[in-house]
C-alpha positions in Angstrom: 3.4 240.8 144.1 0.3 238.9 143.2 -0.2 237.9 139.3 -3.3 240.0 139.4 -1.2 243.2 141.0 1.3 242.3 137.9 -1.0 242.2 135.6 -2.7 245.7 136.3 0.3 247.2 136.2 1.5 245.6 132.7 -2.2 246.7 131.7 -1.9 250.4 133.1 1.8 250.7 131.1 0.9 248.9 128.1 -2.8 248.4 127.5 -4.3 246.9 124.4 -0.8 245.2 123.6 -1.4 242.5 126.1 -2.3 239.2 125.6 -2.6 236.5 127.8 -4.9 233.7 129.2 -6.9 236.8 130.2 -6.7 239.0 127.8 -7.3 237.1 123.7 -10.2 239.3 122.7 -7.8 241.3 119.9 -7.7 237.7 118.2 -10.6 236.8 116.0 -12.2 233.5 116.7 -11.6 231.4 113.7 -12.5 227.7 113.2 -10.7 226.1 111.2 -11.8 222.8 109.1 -9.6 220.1 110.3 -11.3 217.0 110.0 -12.2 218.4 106.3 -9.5 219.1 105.6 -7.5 216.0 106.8 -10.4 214.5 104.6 -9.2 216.2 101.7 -6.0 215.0 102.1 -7.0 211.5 102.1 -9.5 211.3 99.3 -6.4 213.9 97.3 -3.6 210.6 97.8 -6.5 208.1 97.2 -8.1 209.4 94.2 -4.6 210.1 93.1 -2.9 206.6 93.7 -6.1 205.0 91.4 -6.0 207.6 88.9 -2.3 208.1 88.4 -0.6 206.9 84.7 -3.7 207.2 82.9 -6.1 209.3 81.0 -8.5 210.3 83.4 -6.0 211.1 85.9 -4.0 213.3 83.8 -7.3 215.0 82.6 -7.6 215.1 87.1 -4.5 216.2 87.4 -4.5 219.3 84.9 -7.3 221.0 87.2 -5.9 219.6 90.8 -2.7 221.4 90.1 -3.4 224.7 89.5 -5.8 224.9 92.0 -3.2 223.5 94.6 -1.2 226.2 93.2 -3.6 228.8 93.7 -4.6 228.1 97.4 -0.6 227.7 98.3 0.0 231.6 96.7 -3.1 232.6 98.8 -1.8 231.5 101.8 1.8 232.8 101.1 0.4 236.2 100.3 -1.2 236.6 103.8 2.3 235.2 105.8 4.6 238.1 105.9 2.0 241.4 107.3 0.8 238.5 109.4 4.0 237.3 111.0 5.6 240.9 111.3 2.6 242.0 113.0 2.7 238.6 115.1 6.5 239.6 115.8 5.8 243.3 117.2 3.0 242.6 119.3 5.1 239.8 120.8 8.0 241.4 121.2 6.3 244.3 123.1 4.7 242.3 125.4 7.8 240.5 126.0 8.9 243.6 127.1 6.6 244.8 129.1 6.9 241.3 131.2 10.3 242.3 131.7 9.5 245.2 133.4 6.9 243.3 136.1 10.1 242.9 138.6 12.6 240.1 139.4 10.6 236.8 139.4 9.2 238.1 135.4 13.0 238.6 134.3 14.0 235.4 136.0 10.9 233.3 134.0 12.2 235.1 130.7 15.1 234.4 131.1 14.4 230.5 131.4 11.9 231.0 128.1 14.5 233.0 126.5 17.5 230.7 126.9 15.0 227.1 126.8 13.9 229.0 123.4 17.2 228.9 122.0 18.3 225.7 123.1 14.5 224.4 120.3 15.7 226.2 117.9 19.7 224.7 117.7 18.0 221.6 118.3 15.7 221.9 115.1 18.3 222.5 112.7 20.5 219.7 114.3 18.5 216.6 115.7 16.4 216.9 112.2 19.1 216.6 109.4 20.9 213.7 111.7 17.2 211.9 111.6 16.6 212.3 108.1 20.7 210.7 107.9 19.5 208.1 109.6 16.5 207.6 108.3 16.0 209.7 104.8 12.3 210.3 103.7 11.3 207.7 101.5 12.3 207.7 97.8 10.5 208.7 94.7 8.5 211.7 95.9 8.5 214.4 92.9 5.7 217.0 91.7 6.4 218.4 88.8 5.3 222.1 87.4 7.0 225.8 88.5 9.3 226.1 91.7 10.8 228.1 93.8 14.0 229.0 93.2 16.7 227.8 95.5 20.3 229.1 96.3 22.8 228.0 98.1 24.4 231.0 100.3 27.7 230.8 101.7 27.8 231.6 105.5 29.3 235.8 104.2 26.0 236.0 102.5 24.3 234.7 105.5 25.3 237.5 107.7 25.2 239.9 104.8 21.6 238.8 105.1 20.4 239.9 108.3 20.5 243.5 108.1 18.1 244.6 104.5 19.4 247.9 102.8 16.1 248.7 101.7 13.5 246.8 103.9 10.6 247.3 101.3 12.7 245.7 98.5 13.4 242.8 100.5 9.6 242.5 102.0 8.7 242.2 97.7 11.1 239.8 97.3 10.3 237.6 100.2 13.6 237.8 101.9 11.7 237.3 105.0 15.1 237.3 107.1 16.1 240.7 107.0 12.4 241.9 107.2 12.1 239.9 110.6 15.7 241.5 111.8 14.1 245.0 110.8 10.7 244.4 112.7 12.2 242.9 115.6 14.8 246.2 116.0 11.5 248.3 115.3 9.3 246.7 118.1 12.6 247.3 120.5 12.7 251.0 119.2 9.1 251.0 119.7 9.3 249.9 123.2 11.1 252.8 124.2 9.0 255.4 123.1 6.0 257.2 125.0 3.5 255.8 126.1 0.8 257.0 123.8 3.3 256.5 120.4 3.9 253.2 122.6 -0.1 252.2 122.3 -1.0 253.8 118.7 1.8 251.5 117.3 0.6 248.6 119.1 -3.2 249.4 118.0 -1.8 249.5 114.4 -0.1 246.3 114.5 -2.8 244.5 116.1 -5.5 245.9 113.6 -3.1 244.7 111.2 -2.8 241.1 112.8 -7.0 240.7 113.4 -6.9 241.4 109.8 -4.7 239.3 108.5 -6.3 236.6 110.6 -9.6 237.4 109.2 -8.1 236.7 105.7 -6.1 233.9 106.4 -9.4 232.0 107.8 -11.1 232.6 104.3 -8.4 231.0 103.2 -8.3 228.2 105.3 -11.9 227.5 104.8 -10.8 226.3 101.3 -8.4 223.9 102.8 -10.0 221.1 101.8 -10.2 221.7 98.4 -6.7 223.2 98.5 -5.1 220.6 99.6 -7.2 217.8 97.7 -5.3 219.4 94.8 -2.0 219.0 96.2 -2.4 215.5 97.6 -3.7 214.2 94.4 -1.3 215.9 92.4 1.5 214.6 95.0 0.6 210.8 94.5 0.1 211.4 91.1 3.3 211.6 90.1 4.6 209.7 93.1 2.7 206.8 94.0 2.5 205.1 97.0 5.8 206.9 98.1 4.1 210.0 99.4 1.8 208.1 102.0 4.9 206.9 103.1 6.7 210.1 103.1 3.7 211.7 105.5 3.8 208.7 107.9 7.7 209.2 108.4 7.6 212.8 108.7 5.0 212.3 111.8 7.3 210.1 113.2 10.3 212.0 112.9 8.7 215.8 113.9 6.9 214.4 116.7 10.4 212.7 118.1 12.2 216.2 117.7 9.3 217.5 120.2 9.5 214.4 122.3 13.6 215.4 123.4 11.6 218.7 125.3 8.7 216.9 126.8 11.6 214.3 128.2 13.9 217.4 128.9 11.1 218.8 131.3 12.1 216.2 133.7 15.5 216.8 134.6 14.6 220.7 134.5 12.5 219.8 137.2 14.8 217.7 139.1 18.0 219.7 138.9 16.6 223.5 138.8 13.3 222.6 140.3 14.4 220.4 143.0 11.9 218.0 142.8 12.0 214.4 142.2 11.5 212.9 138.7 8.9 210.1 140.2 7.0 213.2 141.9 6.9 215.5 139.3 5.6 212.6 136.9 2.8 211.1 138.9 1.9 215.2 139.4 2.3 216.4 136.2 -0.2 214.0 134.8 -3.4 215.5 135.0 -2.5 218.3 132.9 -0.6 216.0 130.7 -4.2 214.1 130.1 -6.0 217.1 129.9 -3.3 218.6 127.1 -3.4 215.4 125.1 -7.5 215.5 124.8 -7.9 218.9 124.2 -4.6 220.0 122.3 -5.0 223.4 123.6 -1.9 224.8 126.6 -4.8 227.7 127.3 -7.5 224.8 128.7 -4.4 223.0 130.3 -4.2 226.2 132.6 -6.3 224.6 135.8 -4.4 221.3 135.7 -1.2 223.0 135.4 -1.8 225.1 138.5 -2.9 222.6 140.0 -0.1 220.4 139.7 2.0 223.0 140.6 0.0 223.1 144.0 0.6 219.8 144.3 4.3 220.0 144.0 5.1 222.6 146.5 5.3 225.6 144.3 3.8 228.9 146.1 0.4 230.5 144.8 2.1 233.7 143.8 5.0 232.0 141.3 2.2 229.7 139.9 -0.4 232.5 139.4 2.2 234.4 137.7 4.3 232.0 135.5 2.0 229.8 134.2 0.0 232.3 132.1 3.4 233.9 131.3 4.7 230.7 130.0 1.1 230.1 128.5 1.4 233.7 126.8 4.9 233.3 125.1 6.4 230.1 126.0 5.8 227.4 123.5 9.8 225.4 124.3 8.6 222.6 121.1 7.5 225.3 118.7 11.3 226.3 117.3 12.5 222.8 117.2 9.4 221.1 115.2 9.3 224.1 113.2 12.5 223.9 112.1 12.3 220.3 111.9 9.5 220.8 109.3 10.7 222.8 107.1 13.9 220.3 107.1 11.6 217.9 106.2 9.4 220.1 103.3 13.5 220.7 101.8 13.6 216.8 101.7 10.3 216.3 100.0 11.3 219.3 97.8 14.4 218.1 96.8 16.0 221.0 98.4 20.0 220.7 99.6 20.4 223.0 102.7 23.3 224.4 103.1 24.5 225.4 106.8 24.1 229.2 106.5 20.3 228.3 105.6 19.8 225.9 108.3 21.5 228.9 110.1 18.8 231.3 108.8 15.6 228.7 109.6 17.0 228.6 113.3 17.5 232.3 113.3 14.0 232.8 112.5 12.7 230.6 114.4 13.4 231.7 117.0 13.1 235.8 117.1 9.0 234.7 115.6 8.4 232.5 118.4 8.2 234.9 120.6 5.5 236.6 117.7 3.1 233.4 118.2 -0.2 233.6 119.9 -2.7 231.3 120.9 -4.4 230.4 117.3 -5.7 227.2 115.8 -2.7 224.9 115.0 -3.7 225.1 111.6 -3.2 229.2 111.1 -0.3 228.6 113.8 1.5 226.2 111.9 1.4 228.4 108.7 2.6 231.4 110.6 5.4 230.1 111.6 6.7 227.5 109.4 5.9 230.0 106.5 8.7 232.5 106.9 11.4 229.7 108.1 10.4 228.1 104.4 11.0 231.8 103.1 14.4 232.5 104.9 16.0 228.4 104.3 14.8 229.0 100.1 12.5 226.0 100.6 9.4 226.0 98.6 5.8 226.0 100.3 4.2 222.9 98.7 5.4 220.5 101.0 3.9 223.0 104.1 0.9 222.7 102.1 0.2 219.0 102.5 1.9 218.6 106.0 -0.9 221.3 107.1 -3.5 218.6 106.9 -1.9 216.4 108.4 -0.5 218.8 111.7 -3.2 217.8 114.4 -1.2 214.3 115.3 2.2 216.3 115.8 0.1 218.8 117.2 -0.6 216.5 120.0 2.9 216.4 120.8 3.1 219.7 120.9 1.2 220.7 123.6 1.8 217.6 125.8 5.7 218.8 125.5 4.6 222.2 126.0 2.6 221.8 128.9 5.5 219.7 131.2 8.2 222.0 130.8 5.6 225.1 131.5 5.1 223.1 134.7 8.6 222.5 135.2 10.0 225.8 134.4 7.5 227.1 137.2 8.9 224.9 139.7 12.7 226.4 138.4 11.6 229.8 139.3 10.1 229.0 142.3 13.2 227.5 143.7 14.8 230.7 142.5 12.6 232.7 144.5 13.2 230.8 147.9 16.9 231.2 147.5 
């Protein structure tokens, strides 16, 4: 079966729930300030390194703080309707691919398990690093937290399943609210097909909405986090320039283990030889390192799958599967931030939260859509922060900051999309 036979059949069962490299118009085009807001950052920890200790900074300071303040609860108000609509629309679509036939189920199978395998990986490779080497000392920012506490691993599994889901969506217990909306999309997934479509209309209105909102807010990035960056070196010093250089380091090396897994992937389940699938995979490596985008890496990527043998009709197929709900860095680094933010914080992690962080991770991966890394970064690091107790600040500055990790990414995203494809292609000929 062709992909373009697949896909009018997942379009005839499913219809407006669908999204892939085809089908984005139910997400509103939203640009996103990065340079500003990178900008920001920079004049924030400058501006705050010269003014820090004395009059005029602390006169600085008593407006950048609040108004940090302000834009973090403005983005944390928009993060939970966002990722449990995020969650159901994915989740239905994942399984409507399920249903396309054999070589569908065989490709999910390879995101589902690859999936899992990021998010352990997160929640180990990242606390080892930061044993290794620790963020660098001295970073504090004073003023109202979060409250943090330490559950044992009972109250982690006591965790997962809310007794009242609305009382645990106003406290921000954004684990057992993910649980429920994941068991609701499966419920939903079984019903009719008209309850099936006015569900997934809801939830997408919900999501374009959402989206809307959280692009106002990300419009004021700039000035959000010039509050936070010059509140941050502040009160820290030169410390927290450090801090941001280590934690691109570290993050982008967590992502780095999947771009180098890709390889034997493609030598041991795809068959091919690591020099081959290197000098082939290279195009759309280029192409995903200039443009930071796995949607405009499509062309190369089929085209080095041409190259390396695999047939038109597993190529057509996975790739924009893959490209759809496949993103094998996403759990890891996200994970790996939030380890990082509970650093910055000051926040001990205890292994039932690391637990929950990886939990969550990975059931909202399958929840994330092609956006701006921006809006993508706070959609899915935002409810790991929730579920590990870690408080949002840190996600706040790291935001600006996300485009050089970014790059990593997609480059890692991009080979093992390519290599996976060449896995289920040499299922197929057996």
């Amino acid at each position: 079966m062709s992909r373009r036979a697949v896909r009018l059949a997942l379009l005839t069962e499913w219809g407006p729930c669908m999204t892939t490299a085809e089908s984005t118009t139910r997400i509103p085009e939203i640009r996103v300030p990065g340079l500003l807001t990178l900008a920001g950052l920079i004049a924030g920890l400058v501006l705050g390194l010269l003014l820090g200790g004395n009059a005029a900074g602390d006169a600085v300071l008593s407006v950048a703080t609040p108004v940090g303040s302000l834009w973090l609860k403005a983005l944390k108000m928009t993060i939970l309707p966002l990722v449990c609509a995020l969650l159901f629309t994915g989740i239905i679509e994942t399984a409507a691919a399920a249903r396309a036939g054999a070589m569908a189920r065989r490709t999910l199978g390879w995101i589902a398990g690859l999936l899992a395998v990021s998010a352990i990986a997160g929640g180990t490779v990242m606390p080892l690093l930061l044993q290794l080497s620790p963020a660098p000392a001295g970073i504090a920012v004073e003023g109202p937290s979060e409250p943090t506490v330490l559950p044992g691993l009972g109250d982690f599994f006591a965790s997962l399943v809310p007794d009242n889901v609305i009382a645990a969506a106003s406290e921000s217990a954004m684990l057992p609210v993910i649980v429920f909306t994941a068991l609701f999309a499966l419920a939903a997934s079984r019903l009719g097909e008209a309850q099936r479509r006015h569900l997934a209309l809801f939830f997408e209105a919900i999501m374009g909405a959402m989206l809307v909102i959280i692009g106002w807010v990300l419009w004021l990035a700039p000035i959000g986090v010039f509050g936070l960056g010059f509140t941050l070196t502040a009160q820290s010093g030169a410390a927290a320039i450090g801090a941001l250089a280590h934690y691109i380091l570290l993050v982008s090396s967590v992502g780095a283990l999947f771009l180098l897994g890709a390889y034997p992937v493609a030598m041991f389940a795809g068959r091919l030889s690591p020099a081959r699938f290197a000098r082939e995979v290279l195009p759309a490596q280029v192409v995903a390192l200039s443009t930071q985008s796995s949607l405009a890496s499509v062309p190369p990527m089929l085209a080095s799958a041409t190259r390396l043998g695999v047939s038109a009709t597993t190529a057509e197929f996975v790739l924009p599967l893959a490209v759809t709900l496949f993103r094998v860095t996403s759990p890891a680094m996200n994970v790996a931030v939030v380890v990082y933010a509970a650093a910055l914080a000051g926040t001990d992690l205890s292994p039932a939260m690391i637990a929950s962080g990886v939990l969550v991770a990975y059931i909202t991966t399958f929840g994330t859509v092609s956006l701006p890394g921006t809006i993508s970064f706070i959609a899915s690091t935002g409810p790991i922060a929730a579920a590990m107790g870690v408080p949002l600040w840190p996600l706040g500055v790291l935001v600006a900051v996300e485009m050089l990790p970014d790059i990593m990414r997609t480059v890692g995203n991009v080979t093992m999309d390519v290599a996976v494809t060449a896995a289920v292609d040499a299922g197929e000929r057996d």
